[in-house]
C-alpha positions in Angstrom: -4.4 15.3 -51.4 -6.5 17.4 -53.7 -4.7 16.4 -56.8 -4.5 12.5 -55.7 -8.6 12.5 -55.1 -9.1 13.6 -58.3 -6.2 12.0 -60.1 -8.3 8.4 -59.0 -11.6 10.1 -59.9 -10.4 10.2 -63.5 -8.9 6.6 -63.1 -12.7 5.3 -62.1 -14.3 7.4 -65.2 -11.8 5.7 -67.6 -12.6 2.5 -66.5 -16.3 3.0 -66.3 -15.2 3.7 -70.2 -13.0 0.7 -70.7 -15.1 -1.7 -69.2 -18.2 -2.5 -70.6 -21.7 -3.1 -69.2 -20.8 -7.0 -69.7 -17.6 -6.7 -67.5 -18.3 -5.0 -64.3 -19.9 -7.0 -58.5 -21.4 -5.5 -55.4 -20.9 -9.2 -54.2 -18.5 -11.8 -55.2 -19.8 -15.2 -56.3 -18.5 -17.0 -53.0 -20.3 -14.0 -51.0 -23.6 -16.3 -52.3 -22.4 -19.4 -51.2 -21.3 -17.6 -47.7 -23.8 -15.8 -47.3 -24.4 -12.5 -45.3 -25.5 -13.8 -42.1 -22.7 -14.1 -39.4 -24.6 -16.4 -37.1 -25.8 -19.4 -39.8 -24.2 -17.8 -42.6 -21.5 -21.0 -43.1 -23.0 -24.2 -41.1 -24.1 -26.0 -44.2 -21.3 -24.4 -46.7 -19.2 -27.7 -47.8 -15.8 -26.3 -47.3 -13.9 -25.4 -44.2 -14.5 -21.6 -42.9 -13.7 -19.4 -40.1 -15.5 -16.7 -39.0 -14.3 -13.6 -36.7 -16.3 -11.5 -35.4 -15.3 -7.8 -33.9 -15.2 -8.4 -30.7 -12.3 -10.9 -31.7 -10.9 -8.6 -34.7 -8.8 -6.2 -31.9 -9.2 -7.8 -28.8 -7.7 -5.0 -26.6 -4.6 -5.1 -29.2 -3.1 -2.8 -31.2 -5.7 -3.3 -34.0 -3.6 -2.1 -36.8 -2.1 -5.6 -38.2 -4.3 -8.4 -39.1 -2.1 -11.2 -37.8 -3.5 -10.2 -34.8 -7.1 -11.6 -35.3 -6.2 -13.9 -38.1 -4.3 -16.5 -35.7 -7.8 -17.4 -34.7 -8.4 -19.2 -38.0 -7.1 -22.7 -38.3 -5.1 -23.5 -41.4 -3.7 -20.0 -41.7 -0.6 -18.8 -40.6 -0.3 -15.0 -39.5 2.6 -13.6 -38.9 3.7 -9.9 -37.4 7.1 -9.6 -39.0 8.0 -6.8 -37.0 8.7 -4.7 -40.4 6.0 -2.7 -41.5 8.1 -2.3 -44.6 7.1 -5.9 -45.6 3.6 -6.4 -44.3 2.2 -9.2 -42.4 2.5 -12.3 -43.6 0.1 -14.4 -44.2 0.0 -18.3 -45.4 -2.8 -20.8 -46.1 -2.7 -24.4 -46.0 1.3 -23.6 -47.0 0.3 -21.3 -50.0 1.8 -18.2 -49.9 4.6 -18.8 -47.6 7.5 -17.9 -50.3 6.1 -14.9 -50.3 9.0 -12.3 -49.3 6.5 -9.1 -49.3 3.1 -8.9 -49.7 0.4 -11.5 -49.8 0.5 -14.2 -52.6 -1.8 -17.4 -53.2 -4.5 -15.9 -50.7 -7.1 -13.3 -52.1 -7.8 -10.6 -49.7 -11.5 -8.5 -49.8 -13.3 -5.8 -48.5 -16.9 -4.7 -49.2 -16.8 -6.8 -52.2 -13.8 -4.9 -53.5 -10.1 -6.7 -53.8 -7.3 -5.6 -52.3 -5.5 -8.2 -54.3 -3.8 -7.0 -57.6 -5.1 -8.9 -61.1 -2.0 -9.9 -61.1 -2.5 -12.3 -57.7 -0.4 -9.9 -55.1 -2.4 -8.5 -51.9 -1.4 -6.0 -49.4 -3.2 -7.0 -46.1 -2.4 -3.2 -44.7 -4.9 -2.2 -46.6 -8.1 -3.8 -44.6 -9.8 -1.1 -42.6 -9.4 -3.4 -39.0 -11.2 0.3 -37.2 -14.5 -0.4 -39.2 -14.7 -4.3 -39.4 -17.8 -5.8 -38.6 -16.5 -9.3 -39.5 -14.3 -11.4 -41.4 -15.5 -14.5 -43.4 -12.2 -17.0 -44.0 -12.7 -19.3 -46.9 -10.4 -22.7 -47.3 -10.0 -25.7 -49.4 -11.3 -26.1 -52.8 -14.1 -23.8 -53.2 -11.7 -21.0 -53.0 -11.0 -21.7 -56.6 -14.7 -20.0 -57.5 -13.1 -16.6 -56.6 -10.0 -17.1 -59.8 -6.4 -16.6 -59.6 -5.8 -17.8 -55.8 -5.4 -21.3 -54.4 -5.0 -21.0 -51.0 -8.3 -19.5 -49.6 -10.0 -15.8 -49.4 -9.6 -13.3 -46.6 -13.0 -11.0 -47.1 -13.9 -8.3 -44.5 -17.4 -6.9 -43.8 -17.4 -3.2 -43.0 -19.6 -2.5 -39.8 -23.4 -0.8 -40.4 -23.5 2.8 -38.8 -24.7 3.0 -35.6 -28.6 4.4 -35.4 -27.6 6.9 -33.5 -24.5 9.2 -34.9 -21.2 8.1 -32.8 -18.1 9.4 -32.1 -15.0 6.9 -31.1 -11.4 7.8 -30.0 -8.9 4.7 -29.4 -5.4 5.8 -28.5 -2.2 3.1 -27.2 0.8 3.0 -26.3 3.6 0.6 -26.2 6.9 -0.9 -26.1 9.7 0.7 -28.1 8.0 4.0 -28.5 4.7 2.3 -30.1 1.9 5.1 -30.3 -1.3 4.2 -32.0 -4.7 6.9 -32.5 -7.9 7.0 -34.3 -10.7 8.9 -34.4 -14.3 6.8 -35.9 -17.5 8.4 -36.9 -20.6 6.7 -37.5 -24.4 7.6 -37.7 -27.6 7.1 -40.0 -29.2 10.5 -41.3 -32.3 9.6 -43.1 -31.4 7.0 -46.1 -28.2 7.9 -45.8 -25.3 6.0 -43.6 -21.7 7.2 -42.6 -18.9 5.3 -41.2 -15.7 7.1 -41.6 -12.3 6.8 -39.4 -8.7 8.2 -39.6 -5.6 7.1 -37.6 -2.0 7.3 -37.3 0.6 4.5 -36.2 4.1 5.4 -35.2 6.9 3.2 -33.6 10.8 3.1 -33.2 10.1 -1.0 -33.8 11.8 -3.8 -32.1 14.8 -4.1 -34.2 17.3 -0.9 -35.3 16.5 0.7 -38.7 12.5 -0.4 -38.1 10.9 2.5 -37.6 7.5 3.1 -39.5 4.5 5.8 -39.8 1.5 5.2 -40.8 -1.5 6.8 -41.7 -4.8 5.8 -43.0 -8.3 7.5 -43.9 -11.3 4.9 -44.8 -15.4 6.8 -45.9 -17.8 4.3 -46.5 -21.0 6.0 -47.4 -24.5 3.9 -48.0 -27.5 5.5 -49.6 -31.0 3.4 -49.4 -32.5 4.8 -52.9 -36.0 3.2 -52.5 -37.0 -0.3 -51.2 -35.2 -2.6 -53.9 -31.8 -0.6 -54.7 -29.1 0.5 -52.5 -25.8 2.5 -53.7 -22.5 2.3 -51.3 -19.4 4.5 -52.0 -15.9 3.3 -50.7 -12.8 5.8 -49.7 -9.7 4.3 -48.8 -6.2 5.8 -48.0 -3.2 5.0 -47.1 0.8 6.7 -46.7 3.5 5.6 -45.4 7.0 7.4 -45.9 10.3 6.3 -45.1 9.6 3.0 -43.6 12.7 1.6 -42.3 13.7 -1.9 -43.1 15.5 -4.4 -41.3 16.1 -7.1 -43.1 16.7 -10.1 -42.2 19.2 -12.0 -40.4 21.7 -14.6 -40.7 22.0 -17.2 -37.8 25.2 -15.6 -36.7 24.0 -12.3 -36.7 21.2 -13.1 -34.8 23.1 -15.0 -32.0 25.0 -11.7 -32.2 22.2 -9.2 -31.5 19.1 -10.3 -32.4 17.5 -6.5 -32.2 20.2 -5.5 -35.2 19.5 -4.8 -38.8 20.8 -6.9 -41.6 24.4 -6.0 -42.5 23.3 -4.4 -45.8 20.5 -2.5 -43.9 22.3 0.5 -42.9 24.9 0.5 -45.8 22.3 1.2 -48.2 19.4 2.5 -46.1 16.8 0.4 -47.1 13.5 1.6 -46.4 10.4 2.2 -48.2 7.7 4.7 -48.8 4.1 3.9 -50.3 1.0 5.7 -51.0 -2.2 4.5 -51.6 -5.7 5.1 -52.8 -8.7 3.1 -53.8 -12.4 4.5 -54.5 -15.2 1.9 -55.2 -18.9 1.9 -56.2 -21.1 -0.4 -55.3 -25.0 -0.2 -56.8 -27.4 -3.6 -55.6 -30.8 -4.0 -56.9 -33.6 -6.9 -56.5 -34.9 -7.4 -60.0 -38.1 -9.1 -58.5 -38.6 -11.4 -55.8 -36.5 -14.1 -57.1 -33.4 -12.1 -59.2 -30.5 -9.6 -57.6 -28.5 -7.5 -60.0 -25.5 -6.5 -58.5 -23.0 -4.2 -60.4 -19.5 -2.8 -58.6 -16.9 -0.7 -60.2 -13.4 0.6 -58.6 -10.2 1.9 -59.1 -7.0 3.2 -57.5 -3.1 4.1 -57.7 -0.5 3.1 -55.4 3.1 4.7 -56.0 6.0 3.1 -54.1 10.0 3.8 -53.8 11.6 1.2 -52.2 15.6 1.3 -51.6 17.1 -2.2 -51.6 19.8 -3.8 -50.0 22.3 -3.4 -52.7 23.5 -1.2 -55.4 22.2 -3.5 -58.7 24.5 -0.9 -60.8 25.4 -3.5 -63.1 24.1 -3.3 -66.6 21.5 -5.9 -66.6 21.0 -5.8 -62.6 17.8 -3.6 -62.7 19.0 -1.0 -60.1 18.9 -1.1 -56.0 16.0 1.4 -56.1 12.6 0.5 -57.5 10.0 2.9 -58.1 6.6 1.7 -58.9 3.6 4.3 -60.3 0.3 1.8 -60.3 -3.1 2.3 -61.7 -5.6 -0.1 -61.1 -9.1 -0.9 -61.2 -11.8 -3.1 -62.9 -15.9 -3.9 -61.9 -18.2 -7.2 -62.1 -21.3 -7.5 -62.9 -23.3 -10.4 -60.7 -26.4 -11.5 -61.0 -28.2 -14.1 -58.7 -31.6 -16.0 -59.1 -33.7 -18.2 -56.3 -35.9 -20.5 -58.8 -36.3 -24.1 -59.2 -34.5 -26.5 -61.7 -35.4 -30.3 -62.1 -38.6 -29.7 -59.4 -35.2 -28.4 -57.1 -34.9 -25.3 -55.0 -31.5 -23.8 -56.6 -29.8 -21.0 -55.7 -27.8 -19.4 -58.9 -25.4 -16.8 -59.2 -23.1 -16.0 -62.4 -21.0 -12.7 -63.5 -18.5 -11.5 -65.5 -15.4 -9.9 -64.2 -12.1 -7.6 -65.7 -9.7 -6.2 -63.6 -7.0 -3.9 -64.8 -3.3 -3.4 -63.1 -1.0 -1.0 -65.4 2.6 0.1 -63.5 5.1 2.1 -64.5 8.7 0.8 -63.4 11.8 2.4 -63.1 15.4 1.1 -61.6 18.0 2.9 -60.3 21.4 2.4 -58.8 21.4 2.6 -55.2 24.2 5.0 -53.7 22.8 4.5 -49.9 21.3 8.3 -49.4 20.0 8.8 -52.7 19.7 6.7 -56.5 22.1 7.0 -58.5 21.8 6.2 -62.8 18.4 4.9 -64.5 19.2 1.1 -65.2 15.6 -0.2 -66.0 12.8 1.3 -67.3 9.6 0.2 -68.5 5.5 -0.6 -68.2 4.3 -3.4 -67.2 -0.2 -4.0 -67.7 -1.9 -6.8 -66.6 -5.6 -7.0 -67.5 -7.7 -10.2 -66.2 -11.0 -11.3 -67.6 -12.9 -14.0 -65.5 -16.7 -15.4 -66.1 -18.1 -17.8 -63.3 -21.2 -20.0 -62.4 -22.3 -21.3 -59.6 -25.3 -23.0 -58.3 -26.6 -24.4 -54.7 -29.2 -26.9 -55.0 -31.8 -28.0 -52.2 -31.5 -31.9 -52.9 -33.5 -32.6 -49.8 -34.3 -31.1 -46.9 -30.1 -32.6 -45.4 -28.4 -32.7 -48.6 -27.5 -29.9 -50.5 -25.3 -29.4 -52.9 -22.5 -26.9 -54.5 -21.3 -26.8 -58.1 -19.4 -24.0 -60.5 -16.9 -23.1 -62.1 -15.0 -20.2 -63.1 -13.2 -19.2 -66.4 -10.3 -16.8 -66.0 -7.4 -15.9 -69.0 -4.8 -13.2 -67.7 -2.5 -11.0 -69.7 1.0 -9.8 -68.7 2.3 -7.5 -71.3 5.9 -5.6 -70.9 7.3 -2.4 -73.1 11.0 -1.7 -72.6 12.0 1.9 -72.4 15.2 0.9 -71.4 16.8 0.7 -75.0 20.5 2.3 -73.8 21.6 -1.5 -73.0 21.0 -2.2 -76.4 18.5 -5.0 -75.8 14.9 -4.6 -76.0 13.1 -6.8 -73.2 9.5 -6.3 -74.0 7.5 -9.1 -74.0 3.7 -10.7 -73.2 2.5 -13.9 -71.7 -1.2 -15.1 -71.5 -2.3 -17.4 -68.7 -5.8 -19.4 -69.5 -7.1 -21.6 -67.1 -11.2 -23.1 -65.8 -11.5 -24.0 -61.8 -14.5 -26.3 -61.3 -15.3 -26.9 -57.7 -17.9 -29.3 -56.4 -19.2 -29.5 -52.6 -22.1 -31.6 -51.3 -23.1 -31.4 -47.3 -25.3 -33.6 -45.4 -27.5 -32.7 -42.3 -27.0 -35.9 -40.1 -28.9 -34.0 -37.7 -29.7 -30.4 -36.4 -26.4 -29.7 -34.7 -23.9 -31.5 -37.3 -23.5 -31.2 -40.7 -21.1 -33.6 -42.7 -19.6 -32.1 -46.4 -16.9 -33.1 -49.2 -15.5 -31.4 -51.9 -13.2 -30.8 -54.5 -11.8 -29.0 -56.8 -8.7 -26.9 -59.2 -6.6 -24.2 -58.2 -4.7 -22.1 -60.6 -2.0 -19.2 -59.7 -0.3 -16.9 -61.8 3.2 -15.8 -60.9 3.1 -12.1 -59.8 4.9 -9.3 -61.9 7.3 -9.3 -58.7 7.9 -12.8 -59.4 8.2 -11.9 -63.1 10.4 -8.9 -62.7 14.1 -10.7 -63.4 15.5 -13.3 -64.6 18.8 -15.8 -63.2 20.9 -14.1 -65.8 19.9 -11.2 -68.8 17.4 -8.2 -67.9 13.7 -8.4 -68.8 10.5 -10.2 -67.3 10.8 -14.1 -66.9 8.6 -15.3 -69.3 9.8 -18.8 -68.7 7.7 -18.7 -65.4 4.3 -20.9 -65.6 1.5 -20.4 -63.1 0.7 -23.4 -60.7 -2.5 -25.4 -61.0 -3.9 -27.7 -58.0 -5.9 -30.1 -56.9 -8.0 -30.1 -54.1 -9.9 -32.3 -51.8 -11.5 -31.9 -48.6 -14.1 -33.7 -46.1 -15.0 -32.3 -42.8 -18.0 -31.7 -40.2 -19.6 -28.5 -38.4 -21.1 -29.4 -35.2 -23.1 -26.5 -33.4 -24.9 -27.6 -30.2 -25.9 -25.5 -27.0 -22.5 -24.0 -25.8 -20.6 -25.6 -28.2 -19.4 -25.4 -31.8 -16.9 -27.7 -33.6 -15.6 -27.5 -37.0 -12.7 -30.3 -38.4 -11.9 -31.1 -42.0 -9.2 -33.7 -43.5 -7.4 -32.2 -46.6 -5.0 -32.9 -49.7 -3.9 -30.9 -52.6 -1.3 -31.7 -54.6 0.7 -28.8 -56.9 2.1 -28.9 -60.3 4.4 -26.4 -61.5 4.8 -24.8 -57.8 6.3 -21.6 -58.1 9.7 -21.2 -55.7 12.5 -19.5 -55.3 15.1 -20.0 -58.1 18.9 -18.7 -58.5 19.9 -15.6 -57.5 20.1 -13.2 -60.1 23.7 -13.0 -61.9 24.7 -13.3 -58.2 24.0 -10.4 -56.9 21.7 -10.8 -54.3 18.5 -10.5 -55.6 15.9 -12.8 -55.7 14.3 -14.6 -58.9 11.8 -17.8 -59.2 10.9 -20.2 -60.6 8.7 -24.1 -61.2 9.3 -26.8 -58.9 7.7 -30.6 -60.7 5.4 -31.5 -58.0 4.4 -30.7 -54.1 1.3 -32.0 -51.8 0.0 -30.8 -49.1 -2.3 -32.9 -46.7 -3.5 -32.4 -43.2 -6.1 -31.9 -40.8 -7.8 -28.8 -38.7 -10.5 -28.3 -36.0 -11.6 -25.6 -34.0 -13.2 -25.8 -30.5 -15.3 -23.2 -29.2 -17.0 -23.6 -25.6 -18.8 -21.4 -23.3 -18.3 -22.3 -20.1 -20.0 -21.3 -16.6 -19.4 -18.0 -14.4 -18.5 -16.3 -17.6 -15.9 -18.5 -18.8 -15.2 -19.1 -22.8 -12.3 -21.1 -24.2 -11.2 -21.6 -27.9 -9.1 -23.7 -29.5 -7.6 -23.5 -33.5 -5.2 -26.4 -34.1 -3.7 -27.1 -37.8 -1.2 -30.0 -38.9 0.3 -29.5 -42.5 2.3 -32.2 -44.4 3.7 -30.3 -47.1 6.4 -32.2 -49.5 8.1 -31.6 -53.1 7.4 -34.7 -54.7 9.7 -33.8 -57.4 12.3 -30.6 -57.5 15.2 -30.6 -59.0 16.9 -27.1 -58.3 18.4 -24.8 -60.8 21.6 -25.8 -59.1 21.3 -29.5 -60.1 20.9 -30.8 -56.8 17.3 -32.8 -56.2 14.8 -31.9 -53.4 12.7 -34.2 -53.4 11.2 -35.4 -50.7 12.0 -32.0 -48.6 9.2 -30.1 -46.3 8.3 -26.6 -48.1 9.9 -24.1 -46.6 8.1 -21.8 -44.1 5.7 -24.1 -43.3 5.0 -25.8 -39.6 3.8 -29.1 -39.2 2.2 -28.3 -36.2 0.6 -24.6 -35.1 -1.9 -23.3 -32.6 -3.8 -20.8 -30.9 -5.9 -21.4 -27.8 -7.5 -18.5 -25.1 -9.2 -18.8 -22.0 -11.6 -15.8 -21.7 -13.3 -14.7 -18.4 -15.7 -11.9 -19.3 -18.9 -11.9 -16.1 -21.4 -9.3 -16.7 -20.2 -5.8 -15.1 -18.2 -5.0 -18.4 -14.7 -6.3 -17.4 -13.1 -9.0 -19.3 -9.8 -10.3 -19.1 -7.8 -13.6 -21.4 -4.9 -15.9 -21.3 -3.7 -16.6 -25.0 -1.5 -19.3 -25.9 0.5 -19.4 -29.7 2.4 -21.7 -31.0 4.1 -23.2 -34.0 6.6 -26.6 -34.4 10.0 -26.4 -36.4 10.1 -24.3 -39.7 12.4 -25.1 -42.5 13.8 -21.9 -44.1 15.4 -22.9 -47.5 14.2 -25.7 -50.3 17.5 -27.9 -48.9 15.9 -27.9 -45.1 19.3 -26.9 -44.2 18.4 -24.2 -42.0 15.6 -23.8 -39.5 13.4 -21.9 -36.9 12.8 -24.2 -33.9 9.6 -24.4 -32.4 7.9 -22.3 -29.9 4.9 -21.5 -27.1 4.4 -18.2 -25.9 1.5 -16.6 -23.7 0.1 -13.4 -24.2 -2.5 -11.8 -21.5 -5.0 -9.5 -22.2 -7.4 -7.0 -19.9 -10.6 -4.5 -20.5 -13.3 -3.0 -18.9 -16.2 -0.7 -20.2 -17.8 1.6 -18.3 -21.0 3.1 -19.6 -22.0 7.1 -18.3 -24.9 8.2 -20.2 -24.0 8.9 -23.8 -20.5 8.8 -23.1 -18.4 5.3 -22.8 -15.0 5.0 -20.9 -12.8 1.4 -22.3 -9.0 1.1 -20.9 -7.4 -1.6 -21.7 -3.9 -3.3 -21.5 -2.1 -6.3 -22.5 1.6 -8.2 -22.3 2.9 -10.0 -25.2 5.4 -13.0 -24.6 5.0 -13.3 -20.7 8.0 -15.7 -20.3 10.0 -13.3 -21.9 11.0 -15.9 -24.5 13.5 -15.4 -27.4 12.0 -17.2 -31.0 12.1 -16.1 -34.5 8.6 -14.5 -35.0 8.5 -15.0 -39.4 11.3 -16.6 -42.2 12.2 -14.8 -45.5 12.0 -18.1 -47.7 15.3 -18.7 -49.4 16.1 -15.4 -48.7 19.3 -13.7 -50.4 22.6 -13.9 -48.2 21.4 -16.6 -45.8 19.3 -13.8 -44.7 16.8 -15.5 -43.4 15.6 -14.8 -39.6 13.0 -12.1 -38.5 13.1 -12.5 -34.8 10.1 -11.7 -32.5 10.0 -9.2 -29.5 10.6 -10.6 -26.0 8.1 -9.3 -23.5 6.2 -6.3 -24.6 3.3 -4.2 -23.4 0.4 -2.1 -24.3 -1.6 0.0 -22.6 -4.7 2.0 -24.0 -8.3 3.5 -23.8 -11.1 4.3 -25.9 -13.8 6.9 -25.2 -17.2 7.2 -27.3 -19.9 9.6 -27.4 -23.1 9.0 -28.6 -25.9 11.5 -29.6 -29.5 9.7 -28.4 
């Protein structure tokens, strides 16, 4: 661990080098248009947004996956895949459900730190869910102030420490040998603040050849300097050996056995093994009473050895092993002003940005139990320069108004060590693009607010989605990044006991990036552009508070989600199909009964229509309702505090397919869901007065 802390130590001092003064953000642009507030923060923001709270981040769950609070949020789909190999996966408004691992066209923050690659690829596991204060979920077309994403932002608020120091133990357990601890400090000692927590997850998982550890280590350390500057250091860690992974299934295999691995699982002994670290810097300032300098810096490595479902020993196949040594980082520098423009109370904000992705890659054969011969090896750098302006005017004491824009040009660049094959693959590709996003609101009256907006989306392909080519070895340089265009209306209605939000939306995509032919047949996937898509739709939320303690919740979402025009690389036309992986229909609803002595207990409801799981809508994941139930109580003693908890996942005991691998190689599509499952748990806290 020694070596690692300091190994990312020197990766943060060479990129306090590398990137200049000009080129380094505490806050994000869209944290200005949000704001920091969690109970006004977005009632006059013209776009829709969701926001989630900690008591509804681990309601008596497991709180290590971040589909489990994330269903609460209309227009995004959250899915627990069961494989903690893969990651959650997580969808908005249709973008990023292709994704096979990972998070794509969704950016994912913390703290004002991504989690989200330069190169558009974010791994949700790495969101410290024990800290959370809150999460702000951003949709439509103001996402595209934040860059290289164009389905929305996922941002997390770490919690402030607790006046008083704090110490928090959480332990569960669960069906198929599902243990779960962490241990959480937090206090205030003079100017200084410390939150800091540690766990470890361990399970046999649902399906054979699933099982997973994980541990995970998060400091977040806050310094007051004087009254107009404040300094915040962030620690994060995470490994995870040997993760077992499934695969998926064909439809026969999982009328079969649904619990079973994929047929090449075992074979080859596919599994995965990833470690993590990120440090960031944070340093905030007010100027004067009217300007904020904000200046954040970060950096980190992630190394991962992943062994595939085949042997890829062919000479342009790449290998069936992958290992990955990253280095990343980058910093912003923000600056926002309160002043007055035109005899007009505007808000402005406007930065500069660089973020900094460099990966080593190597391929080897896969013999099952160990690699076998090099067959790809290379480095791959991505760096990504962004500037960005916005501005929030005061029109009038109801209209207000939202306008920016954001520049951002991204570099892939590839060097070929691999020269034994007698071909030499390196290669670069530079991806230029300008987002301008416009919003306007309108206070009909103190409990609704009306908006519009619109604006252009632009995604890169990742340097997954880069990695191979149909046919040859070498990055796939043919690939173009996707641009949208976004329009939205809705209203935000906040009265007594009740709060509303609803919004109407279209975007339509050129160049969407899909799945293309498999390369040189061997099982492995490549992409590439589809001609057109749209996506159109509506969402609301309902949240009422009832009487005798009574609160009920509603998140409903309808998608229409089309090619236009698709022509496969196999000749055959698709358009007119649904994209894949996308419902029409999906929803979450709970009825919470919490009265005042501390006990609380819920009935959640989730569901989600017919998926299509290939471009041809050939194959399919019917519909399905499940019902979860959940139960707490906390019992205060003093400076001590005593929480068990339990819950039951899928009362009916129903049998559905949980998450789809998109066009996934072998007809390999399914991922199926647990039928009923439990967890039971308690939490104990001390607290020095």
């Amino acid at each position: 661990m020694t070596h690692r802390t300091a190994t990312v130590a020197a990766i943060l001092a060479t990129l306090a080098g590398h990137v200049s003064a000009a080129e380094s953000s505490l806050k994000l642009p869209t944290q200005t248009i949000l704001g920091t507030d969690p109970a006004a923060a977005n009632d006059r923001l013209p776009s829709a947004s969701s926001h989630i709270d900690s008591d509804q981040i681990s309601p008596y769950s497991l709180g290590a996956n971040l589909s489990e609070s994330l269903q609460r949020s209309p227009g995004i789909l959250a899915l627990n895949r069961q494989n903690y190999a893969q990651d959650v996966q997580i969808s908005s408004r249709g973008f990023g459900a292709r994704a096979q691992f990972g998070v794509r066209g969704v950016r994912l923050i913390q703290d004002g730190i991504p989690l989200t690659m330069p190169d558009g690829q974010g791994q949700p596991a790495l969101f410290d869910l024990d800290g959370m204060q809150y999460f702000d979920v951003l949709r439509g077309p103001l996402s595209a102030l934040y860059g290289n994403a164009s389905g929305g932002i996922i941002q997390g608020f770490t919690e402030a420490a607790p006046l008083h120091p704090t110490l928090d133990s959480r332990s569960a357990i669960g069906s198929d040998n599902l243990w779960r601890s962490r241990l959480k400090y937090g206090g205030q000692h003079g100017d200084l603040s410390i939150n800091a927590n540690v766990s470890r997850l361990e399970t046999d998982g649902y399906r054979d050849h699933s099982k997973a550890q994980r541990d995970m280590a998060n400091l977040r350390l806050g310094w007051d300097i004087d009254d107009a500057s404040s300094l915040t250091l962030l620690l994060n860690s995470l490994d995870q050996p040997e993760t077992q992974d499934p695969l998926g299934l064909t439809e026969e295999s999982l009328k079969e056995d649904r619990r079973q691995p994929g047929g090449a699982a075992v074979a080859f002994d596919t599994r995965k093994s990833v470690q993590h670290e990120q440090i960031g810097l944070n340093y905030q300032r007010r100027l004067t009473n009217d300007d904020q300098l904000t200046v954040m810096i970060y950096g980190g490595q992630r190394d991962v050895q992943q062994y595939l479902g085949f042997a890829g020993g062919g000479s342009s196949q790449g290998g069936g092993v992958i290992e990955l040594d990253r280095k990343f980082g980058g910093g912003e520098l923000g600056w926002q002003r309160q002043t007055e423009l035109f005899n007009l109370p505007v808000e402005l904000a406007a930065g500069l940005t660089y973020g900094y992705q460099g990966e080593g890659r190597k391929g080897f054969a896969n013999n099952g139990d160990d690699k076998g011969d090099l067959k790809r090896d290379e480095f791959n750098r991505v760096d990504s320069k962004e500037a960005y302006l916005i501005s929030t005017w005061a029109l009038t004491n109801q209209w207000s108004l939202t306008a920016g824009f954001r520049h951002s040009r991204v570099e892939f660049e590839s060097e070929d060590d691999f020269l034994s094959d007698g071909s030499d693959d390196s290669g670069s590709v530079d991806y230029q693009q300008t987002t301008p996003a416009l919003g306007i609101s309108y206070q009909w009256s103190p409990a609704l607010t009306l908006y519009a907006a619109a604006g252009q989306g632009f995604e890169t392909p990742t340097f997954q989605e880069l990695a191979y080519r149909p046919s040859g070895s070498g990055l796939n340089f043919d690939l173009q990044p996707s641009e949208s265009r976004n329009a939205e209306a809705g209203l935000k209605f906040r009265h007594g006991n009740t709060r509303l939000d609803a919004a109407v939306f279209y975007t339509r995509v050129e160049d969407e990036i899909v799945t293309g032919a498999l390369q040189d047949n061997v099982g492995r996937s490549t992409y590439a552009n589809a001609g057109q898509s749209n996506r159109q739709g509506l969402e609301f939320a309902l949240e009422q508070r009832l009487a005798y303690g009574f609160n009920a919740y509603l998140a409903y979402t309808y998608l229409e989600a089309k090619f236009d025009e698709y022509i496969h690389s196999d000749g055959q036309d698709y358009s007119g199909n649904y994209l894949p992986g996308v419902p029409r229909h999906s929803l979450y609803a709970e009825l919470e009964w919490a009265p005042s002595n501390g006990f609380s207990t819920a009935l959640e409801a989730q569901s989600l229509s017919q998926r299509y799981a290939t471009d041809d809508n050939q194959s399919k994941a019917p519909g399905y309702a499940v019902f979860n139930w959940r139960a707490g109580y906390r019992q205060e003693l003093g400076s001590w505090a005593l929480e068990p908890f339990a819950r039951i996942d899928n009362l009916a005991d129903k049998q559905y397919i949980g998450s789809l691998i998109v066009n996934g190689a072998g007809s390999r599509y399914y991922e199926p869901a647990p039928e009923r499952n439990w967890l039971v748990g308690v939490g104990l806290q001390y607290r020095w007065d």
